[in-house]
MIZA-621630 format. One line per 10 residues: number of its first residue (from 1); for each residue y, x, z of C-alpha. Coordinates in nm, 4 decimals. Example, Ala and Ser with C-alpha at 12.3 -4.5 7.8 and 13.67 -1.06 7.14 Angstrom:
REM MIZA-621630
1	-0.4500 1.2300 0.7800 ~ -0.1060 1.3670 0.7140 .
END
This chain:
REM MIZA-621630
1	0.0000 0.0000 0.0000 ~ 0.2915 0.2720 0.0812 ~ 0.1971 0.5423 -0.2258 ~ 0.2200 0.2074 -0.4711 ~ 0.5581 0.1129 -0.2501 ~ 0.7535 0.4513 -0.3224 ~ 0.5772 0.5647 -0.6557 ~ 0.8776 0.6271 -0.8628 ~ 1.1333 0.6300 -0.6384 ~ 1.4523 0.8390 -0.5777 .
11	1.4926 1.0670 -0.4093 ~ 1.0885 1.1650 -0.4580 ~ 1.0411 1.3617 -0.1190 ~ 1.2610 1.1497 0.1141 ~ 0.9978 0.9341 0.0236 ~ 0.6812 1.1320 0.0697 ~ 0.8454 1.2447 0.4186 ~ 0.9147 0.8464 0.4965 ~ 0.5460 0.7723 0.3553 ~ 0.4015 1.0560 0.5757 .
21	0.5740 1.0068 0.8951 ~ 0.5386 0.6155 0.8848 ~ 0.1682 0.7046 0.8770 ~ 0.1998 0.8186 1.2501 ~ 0.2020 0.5904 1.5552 ~ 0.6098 0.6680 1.6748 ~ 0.6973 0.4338 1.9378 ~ 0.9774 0.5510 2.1916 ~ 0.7686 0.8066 2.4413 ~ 0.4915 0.7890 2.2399 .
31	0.6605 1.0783 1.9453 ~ 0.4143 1.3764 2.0522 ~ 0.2036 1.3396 1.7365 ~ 0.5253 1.2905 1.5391 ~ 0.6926 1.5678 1.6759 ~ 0.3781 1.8275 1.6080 ~ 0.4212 1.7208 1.2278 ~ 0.7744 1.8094 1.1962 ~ 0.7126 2.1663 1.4100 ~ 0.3993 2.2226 1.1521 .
41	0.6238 2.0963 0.8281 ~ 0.8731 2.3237 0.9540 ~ 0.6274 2.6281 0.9663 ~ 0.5133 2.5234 0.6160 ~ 0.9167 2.5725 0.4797 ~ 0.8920 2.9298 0.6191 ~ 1.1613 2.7954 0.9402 ~ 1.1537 2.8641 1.2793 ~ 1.1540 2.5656 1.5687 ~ 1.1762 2.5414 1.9233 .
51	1.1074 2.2524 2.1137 ~ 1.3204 2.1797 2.5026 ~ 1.1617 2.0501 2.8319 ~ 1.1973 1.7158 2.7331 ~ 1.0234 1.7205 2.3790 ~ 1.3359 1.7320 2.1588 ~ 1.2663 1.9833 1.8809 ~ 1.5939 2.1822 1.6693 ~ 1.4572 2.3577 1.3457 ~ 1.6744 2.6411 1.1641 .
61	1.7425 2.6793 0.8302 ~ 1.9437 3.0433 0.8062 ~ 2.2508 3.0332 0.5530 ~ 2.2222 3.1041 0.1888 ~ 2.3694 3.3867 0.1233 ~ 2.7137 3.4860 0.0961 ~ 2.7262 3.1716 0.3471 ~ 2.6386 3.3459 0.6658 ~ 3.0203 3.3067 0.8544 ~ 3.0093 2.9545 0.7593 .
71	3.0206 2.6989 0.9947 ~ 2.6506 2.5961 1.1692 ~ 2.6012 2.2520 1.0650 ~ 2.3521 2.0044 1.2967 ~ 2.2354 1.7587 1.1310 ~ 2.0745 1.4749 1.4034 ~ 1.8237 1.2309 1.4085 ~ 1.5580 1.0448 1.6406 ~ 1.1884 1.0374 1.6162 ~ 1.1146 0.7332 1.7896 .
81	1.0882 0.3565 1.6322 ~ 1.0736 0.0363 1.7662 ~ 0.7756 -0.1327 1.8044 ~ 0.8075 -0.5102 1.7050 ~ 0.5936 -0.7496 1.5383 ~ 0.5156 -1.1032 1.4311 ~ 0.2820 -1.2681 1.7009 ~ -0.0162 -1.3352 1.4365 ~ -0.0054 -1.0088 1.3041 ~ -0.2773 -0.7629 1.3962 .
91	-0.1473 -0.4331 1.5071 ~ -0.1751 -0.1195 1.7341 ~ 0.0912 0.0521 1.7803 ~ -0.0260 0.3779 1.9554 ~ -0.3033 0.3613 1.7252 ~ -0.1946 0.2244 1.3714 ~ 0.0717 0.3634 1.1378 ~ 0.3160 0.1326 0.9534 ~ 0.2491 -0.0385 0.6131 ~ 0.5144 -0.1182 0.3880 .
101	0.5434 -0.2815 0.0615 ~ 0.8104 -0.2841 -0.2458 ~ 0.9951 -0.6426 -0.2298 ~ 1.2693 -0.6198 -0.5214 ~ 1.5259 -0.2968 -0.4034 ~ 1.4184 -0.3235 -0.0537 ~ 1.1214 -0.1829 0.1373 ~ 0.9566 -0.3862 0.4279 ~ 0.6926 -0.3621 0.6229 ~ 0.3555 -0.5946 0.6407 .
111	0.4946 -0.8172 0.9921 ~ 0.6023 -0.5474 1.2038 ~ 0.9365 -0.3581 1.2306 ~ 0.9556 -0.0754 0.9110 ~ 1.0814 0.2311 1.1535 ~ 1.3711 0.3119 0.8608 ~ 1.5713 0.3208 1.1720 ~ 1.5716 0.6079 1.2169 ~ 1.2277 0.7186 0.9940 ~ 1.4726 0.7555 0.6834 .
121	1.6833 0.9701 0.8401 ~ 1.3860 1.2094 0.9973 ~ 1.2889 1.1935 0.6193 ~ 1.6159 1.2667 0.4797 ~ 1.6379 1.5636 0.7246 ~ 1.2960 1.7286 0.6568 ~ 1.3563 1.7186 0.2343 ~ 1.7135 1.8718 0.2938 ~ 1.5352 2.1498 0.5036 ~ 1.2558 2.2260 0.2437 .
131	1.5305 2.2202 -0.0151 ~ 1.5358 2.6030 -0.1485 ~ 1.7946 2.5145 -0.4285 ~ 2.0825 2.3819 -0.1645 ~ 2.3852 2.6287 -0.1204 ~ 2.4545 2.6156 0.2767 ~ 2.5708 2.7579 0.6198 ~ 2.3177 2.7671 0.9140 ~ 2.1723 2.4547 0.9542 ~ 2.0535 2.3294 1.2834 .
141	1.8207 2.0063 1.2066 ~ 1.8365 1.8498 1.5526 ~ 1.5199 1.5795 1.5964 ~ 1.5706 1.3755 1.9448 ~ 1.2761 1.1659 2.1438 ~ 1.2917 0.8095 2.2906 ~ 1.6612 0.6788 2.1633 ~ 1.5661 0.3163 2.1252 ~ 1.4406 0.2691 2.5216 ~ 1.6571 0.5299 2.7238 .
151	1.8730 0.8008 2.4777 ~ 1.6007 1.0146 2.7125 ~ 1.6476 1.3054 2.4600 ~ 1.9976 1.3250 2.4201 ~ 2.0283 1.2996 2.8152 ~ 1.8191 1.5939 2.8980 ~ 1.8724 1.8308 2.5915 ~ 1.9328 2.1685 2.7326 ~ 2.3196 2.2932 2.7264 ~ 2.2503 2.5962 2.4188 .
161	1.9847 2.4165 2.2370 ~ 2.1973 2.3468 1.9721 ~ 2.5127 2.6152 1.8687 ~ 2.6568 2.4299 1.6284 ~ 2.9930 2.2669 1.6699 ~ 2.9809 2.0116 1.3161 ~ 2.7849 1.7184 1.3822 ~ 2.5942 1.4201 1.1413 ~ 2.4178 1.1952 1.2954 ~ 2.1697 1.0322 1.0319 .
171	2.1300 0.6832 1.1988 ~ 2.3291 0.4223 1.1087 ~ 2.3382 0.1522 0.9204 ~ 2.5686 0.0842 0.6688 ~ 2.5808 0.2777 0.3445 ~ 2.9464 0.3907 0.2387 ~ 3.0462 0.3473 0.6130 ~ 3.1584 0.6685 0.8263 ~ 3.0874 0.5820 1.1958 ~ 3.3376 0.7786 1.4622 .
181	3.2704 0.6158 1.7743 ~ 3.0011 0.3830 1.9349 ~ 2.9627 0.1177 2.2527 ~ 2.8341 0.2339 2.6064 ~ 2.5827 0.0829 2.7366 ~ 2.2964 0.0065 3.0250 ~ 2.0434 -0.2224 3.1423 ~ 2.0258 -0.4514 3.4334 ~ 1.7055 -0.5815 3.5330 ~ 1.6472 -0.9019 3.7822 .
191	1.3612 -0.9760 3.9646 ~ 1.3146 -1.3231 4.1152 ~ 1.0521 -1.3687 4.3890 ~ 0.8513 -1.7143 4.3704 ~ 0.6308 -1.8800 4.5787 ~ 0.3118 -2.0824 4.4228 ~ 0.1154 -2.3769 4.5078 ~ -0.2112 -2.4535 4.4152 ~ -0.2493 -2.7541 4.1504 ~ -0.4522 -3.0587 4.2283 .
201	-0.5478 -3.3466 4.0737 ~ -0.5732 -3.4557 3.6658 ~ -0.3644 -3.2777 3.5118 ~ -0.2774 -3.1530 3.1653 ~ -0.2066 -2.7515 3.1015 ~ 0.0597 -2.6851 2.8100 ~ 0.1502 -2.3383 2.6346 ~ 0.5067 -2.4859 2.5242 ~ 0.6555 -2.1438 2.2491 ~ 0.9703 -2.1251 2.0745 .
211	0.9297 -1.9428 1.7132 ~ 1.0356 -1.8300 1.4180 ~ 1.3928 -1.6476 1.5325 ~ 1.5405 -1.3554 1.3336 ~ 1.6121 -1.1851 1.6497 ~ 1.7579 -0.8676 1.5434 ~ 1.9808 -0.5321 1.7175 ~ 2.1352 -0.6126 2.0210 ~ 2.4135 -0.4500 1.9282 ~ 2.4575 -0.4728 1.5413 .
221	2.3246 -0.8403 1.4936 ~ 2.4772 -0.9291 1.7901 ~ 2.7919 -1.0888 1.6601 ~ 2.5839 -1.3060 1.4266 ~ 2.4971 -1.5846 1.6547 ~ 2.1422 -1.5962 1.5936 ~ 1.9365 -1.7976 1.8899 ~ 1.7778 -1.6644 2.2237 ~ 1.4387 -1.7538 2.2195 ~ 1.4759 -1.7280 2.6310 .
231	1.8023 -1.9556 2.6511 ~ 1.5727 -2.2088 2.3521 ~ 1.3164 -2.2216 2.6017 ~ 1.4705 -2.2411 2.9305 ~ 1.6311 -2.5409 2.7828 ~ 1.3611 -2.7358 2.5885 ~ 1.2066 -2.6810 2.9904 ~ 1.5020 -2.8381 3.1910 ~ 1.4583 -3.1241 2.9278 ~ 1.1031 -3.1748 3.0452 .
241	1.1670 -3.1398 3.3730 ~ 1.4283 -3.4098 3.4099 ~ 1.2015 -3.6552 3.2485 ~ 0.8977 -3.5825 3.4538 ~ 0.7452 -3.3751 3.7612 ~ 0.6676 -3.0762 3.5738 ~ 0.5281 -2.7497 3.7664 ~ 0.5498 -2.3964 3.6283 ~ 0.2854 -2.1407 3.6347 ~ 0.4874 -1.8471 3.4085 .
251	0.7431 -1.7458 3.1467 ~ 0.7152 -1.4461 2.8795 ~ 0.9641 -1.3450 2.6298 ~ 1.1080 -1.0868 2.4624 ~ 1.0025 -0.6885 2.4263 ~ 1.2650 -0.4734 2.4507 ~ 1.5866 -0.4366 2.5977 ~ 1.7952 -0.4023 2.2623 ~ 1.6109 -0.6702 2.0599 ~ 1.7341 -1.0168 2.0710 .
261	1.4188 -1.2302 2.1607 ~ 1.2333 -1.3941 1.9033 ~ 0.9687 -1.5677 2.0563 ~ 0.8948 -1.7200 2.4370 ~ 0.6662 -1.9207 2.6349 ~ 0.5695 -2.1112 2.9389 ~ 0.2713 -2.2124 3.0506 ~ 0.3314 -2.5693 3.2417 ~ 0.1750 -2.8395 3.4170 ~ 0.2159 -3.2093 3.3851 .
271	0.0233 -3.5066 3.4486 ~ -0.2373 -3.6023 3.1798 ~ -0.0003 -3.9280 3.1267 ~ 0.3021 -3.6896 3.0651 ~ 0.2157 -3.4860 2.7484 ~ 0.3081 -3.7749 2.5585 ~ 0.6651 -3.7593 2.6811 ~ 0.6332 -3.4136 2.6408 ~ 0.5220 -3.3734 2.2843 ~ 0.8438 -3.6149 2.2208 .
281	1.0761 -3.3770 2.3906 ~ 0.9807 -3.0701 2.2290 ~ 1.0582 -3.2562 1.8570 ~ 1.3442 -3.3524 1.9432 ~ 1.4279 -2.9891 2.1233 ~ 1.3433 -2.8705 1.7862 ~ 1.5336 -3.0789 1.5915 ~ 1.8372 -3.0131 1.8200 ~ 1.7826 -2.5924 1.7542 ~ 1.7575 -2.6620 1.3920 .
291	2.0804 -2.8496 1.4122 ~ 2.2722 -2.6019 1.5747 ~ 2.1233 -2.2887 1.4179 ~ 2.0602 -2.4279 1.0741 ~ 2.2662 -2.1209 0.9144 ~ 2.1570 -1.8273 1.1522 ~ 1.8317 -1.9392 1.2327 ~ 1.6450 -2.2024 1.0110 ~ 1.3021 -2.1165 1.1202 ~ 1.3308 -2.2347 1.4867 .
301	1.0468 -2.3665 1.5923 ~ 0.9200 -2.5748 1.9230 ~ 0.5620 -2.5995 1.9312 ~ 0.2827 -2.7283 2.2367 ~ -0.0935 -2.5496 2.2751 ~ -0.3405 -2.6973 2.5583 ~ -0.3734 -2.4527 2.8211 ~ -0.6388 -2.3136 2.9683 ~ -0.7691 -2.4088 3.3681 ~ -0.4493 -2.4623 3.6012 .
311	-0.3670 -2.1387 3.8230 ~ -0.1361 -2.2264 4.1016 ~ 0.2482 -2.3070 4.0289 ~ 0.5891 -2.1809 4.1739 ~ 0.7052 -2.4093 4.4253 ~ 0.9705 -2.6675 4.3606 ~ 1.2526 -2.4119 4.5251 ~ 1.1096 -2.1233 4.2995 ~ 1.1329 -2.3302 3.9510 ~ 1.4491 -2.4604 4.0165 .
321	1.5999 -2.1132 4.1185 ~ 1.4523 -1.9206 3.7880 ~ 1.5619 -2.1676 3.5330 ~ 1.8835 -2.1772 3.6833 ~ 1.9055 -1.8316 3.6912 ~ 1.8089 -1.8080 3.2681 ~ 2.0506 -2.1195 3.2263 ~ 2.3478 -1.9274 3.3614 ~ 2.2957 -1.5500 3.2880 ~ 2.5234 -1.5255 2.9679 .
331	2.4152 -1.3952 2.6628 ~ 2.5829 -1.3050 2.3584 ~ 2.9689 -1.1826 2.2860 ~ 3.1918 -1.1235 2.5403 ~ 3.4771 -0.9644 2.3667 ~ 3.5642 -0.8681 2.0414 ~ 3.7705 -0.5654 2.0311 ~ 4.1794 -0.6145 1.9942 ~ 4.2014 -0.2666 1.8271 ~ 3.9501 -0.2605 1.5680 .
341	3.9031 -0.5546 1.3546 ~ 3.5943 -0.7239 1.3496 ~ 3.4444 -0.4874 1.6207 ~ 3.2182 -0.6603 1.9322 ~ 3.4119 -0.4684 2.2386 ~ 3.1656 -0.6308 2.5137 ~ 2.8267 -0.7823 2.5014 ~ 2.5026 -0.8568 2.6876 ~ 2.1535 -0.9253 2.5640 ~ 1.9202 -1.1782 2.7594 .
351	1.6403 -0.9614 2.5733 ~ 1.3293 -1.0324 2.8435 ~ 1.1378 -1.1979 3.0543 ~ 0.7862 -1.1587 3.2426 ~ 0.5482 -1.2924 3.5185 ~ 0.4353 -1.0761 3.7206 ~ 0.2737 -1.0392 4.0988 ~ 0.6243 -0.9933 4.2328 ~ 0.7863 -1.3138 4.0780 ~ 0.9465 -1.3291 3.7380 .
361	1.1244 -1.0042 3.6322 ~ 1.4563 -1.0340 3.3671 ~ 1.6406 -0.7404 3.1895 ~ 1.9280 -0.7625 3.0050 ~ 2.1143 -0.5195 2.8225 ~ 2.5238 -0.4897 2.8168 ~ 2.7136 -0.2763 2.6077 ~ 3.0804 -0.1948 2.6002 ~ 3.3097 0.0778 2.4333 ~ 3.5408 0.0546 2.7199 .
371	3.4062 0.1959 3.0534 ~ 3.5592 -0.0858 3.2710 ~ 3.4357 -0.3590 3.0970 ~ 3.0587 -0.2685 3.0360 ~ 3.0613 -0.2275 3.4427 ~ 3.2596 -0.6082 3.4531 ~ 2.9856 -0.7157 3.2309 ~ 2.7092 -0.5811 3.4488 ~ 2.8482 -0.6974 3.7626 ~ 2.8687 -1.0697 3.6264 .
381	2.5037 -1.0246 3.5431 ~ 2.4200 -0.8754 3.8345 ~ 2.6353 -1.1101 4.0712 ~ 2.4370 -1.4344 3.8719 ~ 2.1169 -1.2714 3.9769 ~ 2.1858 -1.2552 4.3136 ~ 2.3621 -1.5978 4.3820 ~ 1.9659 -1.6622 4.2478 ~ 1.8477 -1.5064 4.5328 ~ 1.6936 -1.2304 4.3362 .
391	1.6307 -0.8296 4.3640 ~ 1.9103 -0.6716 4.1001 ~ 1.8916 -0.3544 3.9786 ~ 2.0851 -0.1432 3.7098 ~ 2.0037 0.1333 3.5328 ~ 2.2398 0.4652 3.4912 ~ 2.3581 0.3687 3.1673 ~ 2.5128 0.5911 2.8951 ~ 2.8702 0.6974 2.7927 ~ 3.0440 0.5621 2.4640 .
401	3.1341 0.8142 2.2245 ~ 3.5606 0.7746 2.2079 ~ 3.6640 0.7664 1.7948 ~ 3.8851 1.0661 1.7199 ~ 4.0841 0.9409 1.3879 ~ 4.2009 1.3008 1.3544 ~ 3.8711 1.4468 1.2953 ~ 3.8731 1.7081 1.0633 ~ 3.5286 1.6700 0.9600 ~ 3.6269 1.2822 0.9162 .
411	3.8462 1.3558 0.6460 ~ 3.5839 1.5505 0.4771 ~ 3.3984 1.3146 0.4494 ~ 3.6125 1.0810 0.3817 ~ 3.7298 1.3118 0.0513 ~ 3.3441 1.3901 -0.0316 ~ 3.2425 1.0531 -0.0486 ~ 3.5447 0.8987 -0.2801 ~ 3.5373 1.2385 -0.5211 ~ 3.1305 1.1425 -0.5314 .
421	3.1468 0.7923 -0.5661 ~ 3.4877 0.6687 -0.6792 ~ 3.6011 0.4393 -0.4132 ~ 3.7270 0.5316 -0.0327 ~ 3.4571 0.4656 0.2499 ~ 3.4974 0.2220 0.5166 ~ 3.5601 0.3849 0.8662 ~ 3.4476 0.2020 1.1412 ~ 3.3282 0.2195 1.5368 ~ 2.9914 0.0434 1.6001 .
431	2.8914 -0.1736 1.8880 ~ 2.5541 -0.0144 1.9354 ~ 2.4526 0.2824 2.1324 ~ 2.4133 0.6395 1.9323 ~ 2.3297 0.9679 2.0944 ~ 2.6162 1.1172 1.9580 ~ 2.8790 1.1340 2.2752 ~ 2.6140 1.1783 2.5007 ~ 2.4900 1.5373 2.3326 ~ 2.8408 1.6291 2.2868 .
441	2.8889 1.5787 2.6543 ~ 2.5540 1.7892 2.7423 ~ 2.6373 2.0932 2.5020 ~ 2.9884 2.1528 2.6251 ~ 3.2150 1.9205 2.3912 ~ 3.3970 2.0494 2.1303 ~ 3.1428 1.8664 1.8901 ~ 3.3118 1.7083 1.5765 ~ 3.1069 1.4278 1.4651 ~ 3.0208 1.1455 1.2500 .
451	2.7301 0.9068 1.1701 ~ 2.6569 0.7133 0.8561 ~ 2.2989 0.6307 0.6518 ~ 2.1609 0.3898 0.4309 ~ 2.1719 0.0180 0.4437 ~ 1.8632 -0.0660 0.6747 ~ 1.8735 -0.4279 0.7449 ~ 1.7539 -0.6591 1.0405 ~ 1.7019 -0.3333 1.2643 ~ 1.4360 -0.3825 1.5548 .
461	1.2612 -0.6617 1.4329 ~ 0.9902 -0.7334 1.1636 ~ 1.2190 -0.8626 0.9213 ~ 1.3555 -0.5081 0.9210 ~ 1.4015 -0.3830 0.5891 ~ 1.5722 -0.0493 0.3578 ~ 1.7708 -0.0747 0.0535 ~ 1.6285 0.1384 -0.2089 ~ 1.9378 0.2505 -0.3727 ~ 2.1253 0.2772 -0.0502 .
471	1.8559 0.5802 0.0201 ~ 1.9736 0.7531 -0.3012 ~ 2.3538 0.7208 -0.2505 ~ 2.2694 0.8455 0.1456 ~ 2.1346 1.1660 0.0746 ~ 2.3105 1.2926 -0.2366 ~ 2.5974 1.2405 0.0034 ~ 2.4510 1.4110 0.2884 ~ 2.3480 1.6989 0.0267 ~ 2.7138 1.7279 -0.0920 .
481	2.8526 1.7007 0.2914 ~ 2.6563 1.9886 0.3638 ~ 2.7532 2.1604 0.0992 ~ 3.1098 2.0927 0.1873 ~ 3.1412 2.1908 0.5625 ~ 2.9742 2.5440 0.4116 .
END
């Protein structure tokens, strides 16, 4: 399926590298096997590697000559993917590599997210590096672990590792778009203690699911107004429960803490001469969710499976305090910016939701690229948790990276890319986390940096797909940006 996918395209070994590295299981902290690959394709190009504490790897590729007082160049991407898929598809992802097919110019993968984020760039990175013909300063081809669930490598990579004082980072999203600055972020996770009761008598168990979202980024699709398959599901259940005695044995939704959920359930109990009522609630849920997310979300879906035997149920006291809690914790755009146009400022994700021994555990992600306001943001999550009751607690977080308009490496770029392609690229701040302030921060500063890449769309969830000729236009520009800075 991926050799028919990429067999003529442009350019030829991007593709082989994308085809080769999507054959090996990469979820965030699971990039070991990746990370052997690029230290053994590096050997193969005749270039020396080292790899830190922490797993990150930096390859060198010495200066052509003539170019050896040039500027050292690092160019940066991460090895990790996330690890999403449709809930009938059948897939390991510590064991099974990604399969992809060819669907018009874009490539997608078979139910499960693609990995071009960042996979294309970790190609892009590994042809320019076995390129013999390229004219070039010292290259330092930075590859990073575990971005997607932590920025873990660009947190603990070693002050030295890297020398160079030019940076591109390779993952982003939007082709003829120069990224200078990116949202903070962290994580605040909730965990609401419940007390069960056994069920007696006849009753009926019901599986109620919400399907068929887009989800998408956290960050990047969160301005789109796509549905919360937690906030769908909470409320198809406060719909039941106000028509009859409904108990609640457990809630799951959501995967990770920078995808917008997709799909949730709850296992329930009602009595056997309820699920009538209850099948006619969750139509007309459904119809309501189609209504109001006919655009964004079409697809929505409310559907009913019989359960299996009844376990016991929260109590009353515990049922009412978690819905309540997933009714109120907001979700969605707080902010948009009121110096960049069209930019998300503030957000927070509702992204998941689990039963466990302990009671029913939430995280949510927030994001800000002011300071200030990403802590406001977390504190209004974290003060809804505990009015609930609940056990709050937030991770460390990570720093924004502040836009510097008077980059000199900005206006590069900015000169490369209209001489190359006849038209003046967009410059924009993006309202997702990159490592890119964070490794400045942990080499010293003094790091002038951009991002940009090729149009990947639907990031972190299976609908996530690459433009073909986006790829192209992405690395002849990163070829000729190198060339420049030498």
């Amino acid at each position: 399926m991926n050799e028919e996918a990429i067999q003529g395209l442009k350019p030829e070994r991007v593709w082989h590298y994308f085809k080769e590295i999507s054959a090996i299981p990469r979820g965030s902290k699971n990039e070991k096997a990746v990370l052997e690959y690029i230290k053994k394709a590096a050997a193969a190009m005749g270039l020396k590697s080292k790899q830190d504490k922490v797993g990150n790897v930096v390859v060198f590729k010495p200066a052509s000559p003539g170019k050896e007082n040039s500027a050292t160049v690092v160019l940066q991407v991460h090895t990790d993917m996330v690890c999403e898929k449709n809930r009938d598809v059948q897939h390991d992802f510590l064991k099974d590599g990604i399969k992809f097919n060819r669907e018009g110019n874009f490539i997608k993968a078979d139910g499960t997210t693609l990995g071009s984020d960042d996979g294309i760039g970790v190609a892009s990175l590994l042809s320019l590096l076995e390129d013999k013909s390229l004219v070039h300063g010292p290259i330092e081809g930075l590859f990073t672990i575990d971005e997607e669930t932590g920025l873990t490598g660009a947190n603990h990579i070693e002050p030295g590792f890297i020398t160079g004082k030019i940076m591109m980072n390779l993952d982003s999203e939007d082709e003829g778009v120069l990224y200078i600055g990116c949202a903070g972020g962290l994580d605040t996770t909730i965990t609401v203690p419940v007390k069960r009761k056994p069920v007696t008598g006849k009753v009926a168990v019901l599986n109620v699911m919400v399907r068929g979202l887009k989800g998408g980024h956290s960050g990047v699709d969160i301005n789109l107004g796509r549905a919360n398959a937690l906030k769908l599901l909470t409320r198809t259940l406060m719909a039941i429960d106000e028509k009859v005695k409904m108990r609640l044995v457990s809630l799951e939704g959501g995967s990770k803490h920078n995808a917008i959920p997709r799909e949730a359930e709850a296992t329930i109990v009602v009595a056997g001469t309820d699920v009538s009522t209850v099948n006619s609630i969750l139509i007309d849920s459904e119809k309501m969710f189609k209504n109001a997310f006919a655009t964004v979300d079409p697809d929505v879906k409310v559907v009913v499976e019989k359960g299996k035997k009844a376990k016991p149920a929260f109590d009353d006291k515990s049922k009412t305090a978690v819905l309540n809690l997933l009714n109120s914790l907001p979700h969605g755009v707080i902010r948009m910016s009121s110096d960049i146009r069209d930019l998300v400022e503030t957000s927070t994700n509702l992204a998941v939701m689990k039963t466990t021994a302990a009671g029913v555990t939430i995280v949510t992600s927030q994001r800000s690229s002011i300071e200030s306001e990403k802590d406001m943001i977390a504190s209004h999550v974290a003060s809804v948790g505990k009015l609930a009751g609940a056990k709050v607690r937030p991770s460390d977080g990570y720093p924004g990276w502040q836009p510097n308009v008077n980059s000199s490496v900005l206006a590069k770029a900015q000169n490369v890319y209209t001489n190359l392609f006849g038209k003046e690229p967009a410059v924009k701040a993006i309202h997702a986390g990159l490592e890119c302030g964070i490794i400045n921060d942990r080499v010293g500063g003094g790091v002038d940096t951009i991002s940009f890449g090729p149009t990947i769309i639907g990031p972190h969830s299976p609908d996530e797909r690459v433009a073909i000729d986006s790829v192209e236009k992405f690395y002849s520009y990163l070829v000729e940006m190198v060339k420049s800075v030498s």
